[in-house]
C-alpha positions as CSV (number, residue, x, y, z in Angstrom):
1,X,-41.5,32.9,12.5
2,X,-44.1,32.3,14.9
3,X,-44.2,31.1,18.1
4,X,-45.1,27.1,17.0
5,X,-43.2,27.5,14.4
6,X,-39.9,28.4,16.8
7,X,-40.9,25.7,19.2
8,X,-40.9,23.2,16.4
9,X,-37.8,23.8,15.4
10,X,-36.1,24.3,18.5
11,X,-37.5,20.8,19.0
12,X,-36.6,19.3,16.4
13,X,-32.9,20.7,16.8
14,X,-32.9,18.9,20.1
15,X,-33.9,15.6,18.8
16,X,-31.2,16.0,16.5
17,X,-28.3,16.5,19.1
18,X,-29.7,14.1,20.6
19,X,-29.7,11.1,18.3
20,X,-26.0,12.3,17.1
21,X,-24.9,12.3,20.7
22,X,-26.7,9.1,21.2
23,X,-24.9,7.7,17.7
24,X,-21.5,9.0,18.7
25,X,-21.5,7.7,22.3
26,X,-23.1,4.0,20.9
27,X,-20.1,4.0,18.6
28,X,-17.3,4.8,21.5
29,X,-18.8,1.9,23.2
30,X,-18.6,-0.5,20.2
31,X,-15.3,0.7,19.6
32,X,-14.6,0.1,23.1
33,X,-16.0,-3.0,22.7
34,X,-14.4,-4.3,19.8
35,X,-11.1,-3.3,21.1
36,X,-12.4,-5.1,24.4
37,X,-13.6,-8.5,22.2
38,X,-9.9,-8.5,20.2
39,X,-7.7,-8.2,23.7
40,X,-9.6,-10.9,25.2
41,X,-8.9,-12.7,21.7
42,X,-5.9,-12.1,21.5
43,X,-5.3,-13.0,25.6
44,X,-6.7,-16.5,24.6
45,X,-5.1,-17.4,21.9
46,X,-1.9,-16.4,23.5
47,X,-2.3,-18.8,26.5
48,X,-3.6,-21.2,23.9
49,X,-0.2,-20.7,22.8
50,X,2.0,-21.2,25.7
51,X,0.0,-24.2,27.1
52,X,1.5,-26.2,23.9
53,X,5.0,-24.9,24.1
54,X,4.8,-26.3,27.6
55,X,3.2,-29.2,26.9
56,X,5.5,-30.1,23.9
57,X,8.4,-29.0,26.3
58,X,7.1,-31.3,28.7
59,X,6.1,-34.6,26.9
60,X,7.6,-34.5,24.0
61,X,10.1,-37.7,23.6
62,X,13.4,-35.7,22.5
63,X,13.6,-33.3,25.0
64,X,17.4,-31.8,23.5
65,X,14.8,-30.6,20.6
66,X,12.2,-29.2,23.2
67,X,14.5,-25.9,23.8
68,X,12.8,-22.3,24.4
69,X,14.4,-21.1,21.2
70,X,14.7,-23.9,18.8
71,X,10.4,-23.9,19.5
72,X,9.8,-20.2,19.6
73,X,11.6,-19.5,16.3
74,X,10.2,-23.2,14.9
75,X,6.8,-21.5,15.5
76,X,7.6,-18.0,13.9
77,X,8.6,-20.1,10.8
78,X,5.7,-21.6,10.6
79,X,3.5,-18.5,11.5
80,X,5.1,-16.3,8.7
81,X,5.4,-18.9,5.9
82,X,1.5,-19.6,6.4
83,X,1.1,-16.2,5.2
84,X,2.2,-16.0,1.6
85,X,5.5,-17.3,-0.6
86,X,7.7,-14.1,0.7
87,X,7.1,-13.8,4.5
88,X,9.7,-15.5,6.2
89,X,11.3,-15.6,9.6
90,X,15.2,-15.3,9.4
91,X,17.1,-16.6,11.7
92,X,20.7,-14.2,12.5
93,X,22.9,-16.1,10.4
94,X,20.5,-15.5,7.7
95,X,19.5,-12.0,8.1
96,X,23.1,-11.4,7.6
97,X,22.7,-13.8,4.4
98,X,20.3,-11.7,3.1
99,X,22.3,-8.5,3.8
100,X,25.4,-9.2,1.8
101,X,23.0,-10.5,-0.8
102,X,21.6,-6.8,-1.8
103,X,25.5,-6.1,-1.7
104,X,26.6,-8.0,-4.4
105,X,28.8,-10.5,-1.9
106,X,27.7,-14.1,-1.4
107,X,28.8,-17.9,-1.2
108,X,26.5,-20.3,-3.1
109,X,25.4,-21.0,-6.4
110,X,24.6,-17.5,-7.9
111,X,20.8,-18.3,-8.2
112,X,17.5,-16.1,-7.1
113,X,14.8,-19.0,-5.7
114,X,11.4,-18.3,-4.5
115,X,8.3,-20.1,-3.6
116,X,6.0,-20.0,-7.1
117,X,2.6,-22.0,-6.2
118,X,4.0,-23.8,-3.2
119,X,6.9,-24.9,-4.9
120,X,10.3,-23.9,-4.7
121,X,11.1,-22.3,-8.0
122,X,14.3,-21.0,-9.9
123,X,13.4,-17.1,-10.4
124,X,16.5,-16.7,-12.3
125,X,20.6,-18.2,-12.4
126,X,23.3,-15.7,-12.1
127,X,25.7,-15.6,-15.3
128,X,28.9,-16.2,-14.6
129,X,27.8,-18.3,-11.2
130,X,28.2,-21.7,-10.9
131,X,24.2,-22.0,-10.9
132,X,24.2,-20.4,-14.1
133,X,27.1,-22.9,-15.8
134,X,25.1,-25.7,-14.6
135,X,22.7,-24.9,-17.3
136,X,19.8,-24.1,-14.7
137,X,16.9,-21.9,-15.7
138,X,14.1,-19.6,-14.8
139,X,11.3,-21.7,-13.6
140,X,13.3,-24.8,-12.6
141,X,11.5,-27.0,-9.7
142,X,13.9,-28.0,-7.4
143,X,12.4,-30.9,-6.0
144,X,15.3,-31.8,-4.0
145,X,18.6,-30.6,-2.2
146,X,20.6,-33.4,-1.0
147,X,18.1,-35.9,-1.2
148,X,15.8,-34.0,1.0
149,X,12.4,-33.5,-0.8
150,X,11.9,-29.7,-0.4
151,X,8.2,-30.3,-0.7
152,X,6.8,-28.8,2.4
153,X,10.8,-27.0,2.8
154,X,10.7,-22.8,4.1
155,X,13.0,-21.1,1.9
156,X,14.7,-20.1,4.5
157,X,15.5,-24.0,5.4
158,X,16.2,-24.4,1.5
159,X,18.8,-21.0,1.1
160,X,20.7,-22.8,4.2
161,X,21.4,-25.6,2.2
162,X,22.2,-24.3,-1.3
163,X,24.8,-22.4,0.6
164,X,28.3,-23.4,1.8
165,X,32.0,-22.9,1.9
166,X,33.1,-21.7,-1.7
167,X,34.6,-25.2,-3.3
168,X,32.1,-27.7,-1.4
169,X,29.5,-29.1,-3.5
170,X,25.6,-29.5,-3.4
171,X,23.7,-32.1,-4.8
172,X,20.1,-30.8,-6.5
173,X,17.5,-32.6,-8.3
174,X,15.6,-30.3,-10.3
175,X,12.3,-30.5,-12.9
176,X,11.9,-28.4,-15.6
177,X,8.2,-27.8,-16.4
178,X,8.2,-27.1,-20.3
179,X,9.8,-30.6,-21.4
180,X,9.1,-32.6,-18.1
181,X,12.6,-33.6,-17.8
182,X,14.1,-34.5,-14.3
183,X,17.8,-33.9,-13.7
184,X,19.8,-34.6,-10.7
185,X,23.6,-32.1,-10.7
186,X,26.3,-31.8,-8.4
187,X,27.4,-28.3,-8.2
188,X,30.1,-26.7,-6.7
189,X,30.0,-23.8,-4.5
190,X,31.2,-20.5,-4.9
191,X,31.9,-17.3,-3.1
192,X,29.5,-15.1,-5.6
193,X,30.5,-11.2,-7.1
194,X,28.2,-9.8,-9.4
195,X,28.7,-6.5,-11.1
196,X,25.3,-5.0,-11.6
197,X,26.2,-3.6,-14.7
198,X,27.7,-5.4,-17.4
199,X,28.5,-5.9,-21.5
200,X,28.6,-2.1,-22.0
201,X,29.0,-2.2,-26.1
202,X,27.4,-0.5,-29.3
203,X,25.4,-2.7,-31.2
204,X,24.6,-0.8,-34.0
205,X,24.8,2.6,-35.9
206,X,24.5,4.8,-33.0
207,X,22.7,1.7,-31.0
208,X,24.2,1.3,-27.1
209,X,24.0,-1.9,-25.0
210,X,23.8,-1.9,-21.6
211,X,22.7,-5.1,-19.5
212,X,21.8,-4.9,-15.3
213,X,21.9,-7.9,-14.1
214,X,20.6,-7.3,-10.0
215,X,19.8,-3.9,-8.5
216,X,21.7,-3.4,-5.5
217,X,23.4,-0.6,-3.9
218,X,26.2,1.1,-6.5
219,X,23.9,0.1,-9.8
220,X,22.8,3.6,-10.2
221,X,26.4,5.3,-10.3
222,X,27.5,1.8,-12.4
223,X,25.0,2.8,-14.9
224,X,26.3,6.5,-15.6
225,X,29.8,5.5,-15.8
226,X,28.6,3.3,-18.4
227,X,26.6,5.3,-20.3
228,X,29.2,8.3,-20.4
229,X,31.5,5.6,-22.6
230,X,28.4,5.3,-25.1
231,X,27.9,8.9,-25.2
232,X,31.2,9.1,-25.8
233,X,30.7,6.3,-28.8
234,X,28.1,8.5,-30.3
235,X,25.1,6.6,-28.6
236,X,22.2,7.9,-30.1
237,X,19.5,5.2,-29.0
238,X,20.0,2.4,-25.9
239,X,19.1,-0.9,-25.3
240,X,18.8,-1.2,-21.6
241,X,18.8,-5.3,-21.0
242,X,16.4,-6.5,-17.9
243,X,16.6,-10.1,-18.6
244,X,16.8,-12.9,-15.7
245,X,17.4,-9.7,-13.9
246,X,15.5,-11.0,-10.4
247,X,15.2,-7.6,-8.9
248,X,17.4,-6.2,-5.7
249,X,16.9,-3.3,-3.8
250,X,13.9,-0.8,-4.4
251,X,15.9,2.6,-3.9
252,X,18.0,1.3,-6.8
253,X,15.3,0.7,-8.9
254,X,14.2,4.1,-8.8
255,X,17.4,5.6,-8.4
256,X,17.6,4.0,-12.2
257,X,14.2,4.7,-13.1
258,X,14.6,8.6,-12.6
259,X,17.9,8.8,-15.0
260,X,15.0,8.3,-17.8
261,X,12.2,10.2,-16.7
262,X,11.2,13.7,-16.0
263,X,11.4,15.4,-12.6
264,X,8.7,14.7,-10.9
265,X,7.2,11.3,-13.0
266,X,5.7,8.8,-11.0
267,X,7.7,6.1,-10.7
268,X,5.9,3.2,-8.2
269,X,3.2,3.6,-5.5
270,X,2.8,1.1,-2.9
271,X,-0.7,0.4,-1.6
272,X,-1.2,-1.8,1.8
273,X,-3.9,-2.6,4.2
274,X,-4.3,1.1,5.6
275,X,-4.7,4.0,2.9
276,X,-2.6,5.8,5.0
277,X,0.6,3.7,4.4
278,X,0.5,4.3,0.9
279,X,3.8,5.2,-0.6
280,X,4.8,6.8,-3.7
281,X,7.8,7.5,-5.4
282,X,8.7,9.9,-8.1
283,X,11.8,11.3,-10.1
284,X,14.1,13.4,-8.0
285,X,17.3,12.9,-9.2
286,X,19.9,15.1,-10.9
287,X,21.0,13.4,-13.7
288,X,18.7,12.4,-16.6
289,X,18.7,11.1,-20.3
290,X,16.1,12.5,-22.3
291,X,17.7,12.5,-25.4
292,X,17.5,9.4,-26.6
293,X,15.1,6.5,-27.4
294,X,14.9,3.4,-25.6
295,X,14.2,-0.6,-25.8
296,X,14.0,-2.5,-22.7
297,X,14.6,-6.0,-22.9
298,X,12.2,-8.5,-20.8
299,X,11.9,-12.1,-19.9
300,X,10.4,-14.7,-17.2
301,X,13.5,-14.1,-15.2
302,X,12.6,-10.3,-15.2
303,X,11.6,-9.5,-11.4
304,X,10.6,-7.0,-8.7
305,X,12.5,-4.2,-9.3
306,X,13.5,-5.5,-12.9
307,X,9.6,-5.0,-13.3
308,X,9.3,-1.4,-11.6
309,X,11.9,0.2,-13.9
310,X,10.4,-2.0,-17.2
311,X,6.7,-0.8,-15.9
312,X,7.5,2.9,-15.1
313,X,9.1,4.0,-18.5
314,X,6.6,1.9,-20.3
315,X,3.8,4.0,-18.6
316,X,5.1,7.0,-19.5
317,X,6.0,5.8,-22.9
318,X,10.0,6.7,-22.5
319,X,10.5,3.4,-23.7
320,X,9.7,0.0,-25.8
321,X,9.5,-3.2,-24.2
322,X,10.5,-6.3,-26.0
323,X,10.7,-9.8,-25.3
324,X,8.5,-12.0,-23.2
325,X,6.0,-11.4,-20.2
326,X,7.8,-10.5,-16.6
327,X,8.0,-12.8,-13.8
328,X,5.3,-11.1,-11.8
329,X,6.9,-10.4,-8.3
330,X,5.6,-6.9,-7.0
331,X,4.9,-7.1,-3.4
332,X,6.7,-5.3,-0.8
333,X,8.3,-6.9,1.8
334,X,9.5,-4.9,5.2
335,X,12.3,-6.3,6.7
336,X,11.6,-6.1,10.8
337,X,14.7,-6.9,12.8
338,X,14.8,-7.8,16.4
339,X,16.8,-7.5,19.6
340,X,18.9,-10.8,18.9
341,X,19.9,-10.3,14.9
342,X,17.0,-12.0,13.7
343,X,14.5,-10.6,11.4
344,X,10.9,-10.8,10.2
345,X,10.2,-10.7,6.6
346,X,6.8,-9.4,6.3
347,X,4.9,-8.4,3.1
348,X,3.0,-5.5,3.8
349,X,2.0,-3.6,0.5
350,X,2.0,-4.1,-3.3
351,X,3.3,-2.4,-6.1
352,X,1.5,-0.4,-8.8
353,X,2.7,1.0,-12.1
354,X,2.0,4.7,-13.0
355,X,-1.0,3.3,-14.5
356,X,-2.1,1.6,-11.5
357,X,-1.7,-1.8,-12.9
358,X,-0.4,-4.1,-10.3
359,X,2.6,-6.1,-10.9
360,X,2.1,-9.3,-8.3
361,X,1.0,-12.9,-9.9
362,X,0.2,-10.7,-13.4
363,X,4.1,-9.3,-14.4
364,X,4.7,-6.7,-16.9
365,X,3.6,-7.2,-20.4
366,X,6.1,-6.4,-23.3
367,X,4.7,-4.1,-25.6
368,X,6.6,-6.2,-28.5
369,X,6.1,-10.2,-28.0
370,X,9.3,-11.9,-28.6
371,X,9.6,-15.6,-27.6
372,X,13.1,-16.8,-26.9
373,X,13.8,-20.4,-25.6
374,X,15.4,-19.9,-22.1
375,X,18.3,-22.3,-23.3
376,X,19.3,-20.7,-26.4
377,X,19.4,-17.1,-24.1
378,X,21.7,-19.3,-21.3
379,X,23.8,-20.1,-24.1
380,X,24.9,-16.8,-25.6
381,X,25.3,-15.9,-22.5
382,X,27.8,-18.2,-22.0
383,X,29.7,-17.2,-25.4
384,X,29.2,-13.8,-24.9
385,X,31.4,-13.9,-21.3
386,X,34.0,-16.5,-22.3
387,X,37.3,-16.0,-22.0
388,X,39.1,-13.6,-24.5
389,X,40.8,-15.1,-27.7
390,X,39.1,-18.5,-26.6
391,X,39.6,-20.9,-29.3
392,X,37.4,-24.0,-28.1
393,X,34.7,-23.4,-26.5
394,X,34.9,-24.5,-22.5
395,X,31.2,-26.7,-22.8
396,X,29.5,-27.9,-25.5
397,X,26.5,-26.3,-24.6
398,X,28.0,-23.1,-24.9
399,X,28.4,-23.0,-28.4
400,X,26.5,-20.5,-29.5
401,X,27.4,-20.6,-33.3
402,X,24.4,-20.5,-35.6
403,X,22.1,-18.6,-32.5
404,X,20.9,-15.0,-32.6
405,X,19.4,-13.4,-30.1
406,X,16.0,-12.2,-31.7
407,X,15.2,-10.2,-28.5
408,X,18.0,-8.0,-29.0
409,X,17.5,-7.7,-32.8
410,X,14.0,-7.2,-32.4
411,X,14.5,-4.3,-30.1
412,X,17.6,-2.8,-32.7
413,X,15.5,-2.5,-35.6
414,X,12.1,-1.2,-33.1
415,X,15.3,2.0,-32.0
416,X,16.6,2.5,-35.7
417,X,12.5,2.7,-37.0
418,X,11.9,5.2,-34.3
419,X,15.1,7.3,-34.7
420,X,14.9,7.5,-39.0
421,X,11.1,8.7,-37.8
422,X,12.7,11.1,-35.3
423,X,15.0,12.3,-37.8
424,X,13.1,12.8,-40.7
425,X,10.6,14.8,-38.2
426,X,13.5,17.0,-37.4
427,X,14.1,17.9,-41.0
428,X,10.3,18.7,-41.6
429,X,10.0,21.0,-38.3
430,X,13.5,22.6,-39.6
431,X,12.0,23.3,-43.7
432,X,8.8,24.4,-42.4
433,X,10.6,27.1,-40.1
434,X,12.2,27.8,-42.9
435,X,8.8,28.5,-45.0
């Protein structure tokens, strides 16, 4: 190299470290900056703020209404209901509402509500609960609790209502979208105990039955014990029933979801704002059934962790889905308490099948469409869990004589199809070892 040809590069090296160290110390300052510009944001909207607490504190004509706290958490309210349906501040009393919830222990009416375009919508009614004698349904409006429109209600305002002492009763006025009908119903509260498992039974040749109603904390353990008495029956292909399931707790959903899948199957990822906070969630556990095929049973009132479990063993093709598109609730909300018992409910990520399809607003769709009117389903319900050796039936509407639940057929003859296929593949492997 000569002597030009050294100095030029030599320059042109310095230019270089210059220019980076000009780039890197141009973008300290505008990080600086930024940082600088959101403080002093953040500064003024703060005293923005407190000016009208104090002038609402100060002027405002009920002053017994004008206290610190009944303003502070009127404005957190406010602040995380503007966000999206399921942000919510909770107030103590109902932080610990929300706790014996995912325990299976509440007083009420035995029905999951939510906000569903602004409007306070019936996810899904409880069986056995008084919501669900009522006759109420997934996708009910209710328009009105007590005569109080609940148009511009927080759920948080509207789950203080519906609750009460078990034997007082609430008065709701409800519309149901598909026939336009408006009904107004007294019901009567009830302290509320839901088994998550329930109707344990064969249904068919070698066909078990097995219906969750809410994931919450025992459901995994509830589900062995139940499927050890079908083994026991000979249980060579299950029906695992989802419907107006409205979700529960995410550990238990997975805690379910890895019985069926193999160590180490994805199970859910959560993506939020930062890449970094993404979580994901695959099969640990000990105890797994392999060894038999599957049917998952779907409706509307399918939900959140209803729709993890239905979307993770449909991804990985462990099992069928049959029955009617999912209610489409699949964002994650982080429950932030603070010093005084209250909590913030924040939504901070959303959930994506193994096949990174996103469950919010879009649900889970069956991979076998079966329509079912949500009435006919509340009704053999009802027969299903009436008293033993009942000889009238308790309501009229309950009769359930002439019904058949084509969800539950549907998905019986989809398990016998594949299990003569299975079969009949098992005797051709066995002949041609034989060859």
């Amino acid at each position: 190299m000569t002597r030009n040809q050294l100095s030029r590069s030599v320059g042109g090296a310095l230019v270089f470290l210059l220019l980076a160290a000009n780039l890197f110390v141009g973008a300290r300052l505008y990080q600086q900056e930024g940082a600088s510009r959101d403080r002093q944001e953040a500064f003024e909207n703060i005293q923005l703020f407190t000016r009208a607490l104090e002038q609402i504190r100060l002027n405002y004509v009920d002053p017994e209404r004008t206290s610190y706290h009944d303003l502070i958490y009127s404005g957190l309210q406010g602040m995380l209901q503007s966000l999206d349906d399921h942000s919510q501040f909770m107030d103590p009393d109902m932080h610990r509402g929300m706790k014996d919830d995912t325990s299976g222990r509440f007083g009420g009416l035995g029905i999951v509500i939510s906000h569903q375009d602004g409007v306070l919508t019936i996810v899904a009614p409880m069986e056995n609960t008084p919501g669900f004698e009522a006759g109420l349904l997934p996708g009910d409006r209710i328009v009105e609790i007590e005569g109080e429109s609940t148009e511009s209600m927080l759920l948080q305002d509207a789950v203080k209502r519906l609750r009460g002492d078990p034997g007082t009763p609430v008065t709701i006025r409800i519309l149901r979208p598909k026939t336009r009908e408006m009904k107004e119903l007294t019901i009567v509260r009830d302290r509320i105990r839901v088994p998550s498992v329930q109707n344990t039974e064969m249904v068919g040749d070698g066909i078990g039955y097995i219906r969750i109603t809410q994931f919450n904390d025992p459901t995994g353990d509830a589900l062995d014990r139940a499927i050890d008495e079908l083994m026991q029956q000979d249980m060579r292909g299950l029906v695992l029933d989802l419907r107006n399931n409205p979700g529960g707790l995410l550990s238990s959903a997975i805690d379910v979801s890895q019985r069926f899948l193999e160590r180490g199957d994805l199970i859910v990822y959560t993506l939020g704002r930062d890449e970094r906070q993404k979580q994901v969630f695959k099969a640990r556990g000990r105890r797994r059934y392999l060894d038999f095929p599957m049917a998952i049973l779907v409706n509307r009132g399918s939900a959140s962790a209803s729709e993890i479990v239905a979307g993770a063993l449909q991804d990985h093709n462990r099992a069928i889905l049959v029955g009617e598109k999912t209610f489409g609730k699949g964002s994650v909300q982080s429950v932030i308490g603070m010093e005084d018992g209250s909590a913030i409910r924040l939504t901070t990520a959303k959930y994506y099948t193994p096949r990174q399809r996103v469950i919010h607003e879009r649900g889970i769709e069956p991979d076998i469409f079966v329509p079912m009117d949500p009435d006919e389903w509340r009704r053999l319900l009802m027969h299903r869990n009436r008293p033993p050796n009942a000889e009238v039936e308790l309501d009229p509407d309950s009769d359930a004589s002439g019904l058949v639940d084509v969800q539950l057929e549907r998905a019986i003859d989809v398990l016998k199809g594949v299990m003569i296929f299975e079969a009949s593949a098992g005797r051709d492997l066995m002949l041609s070892r034989r060859d």
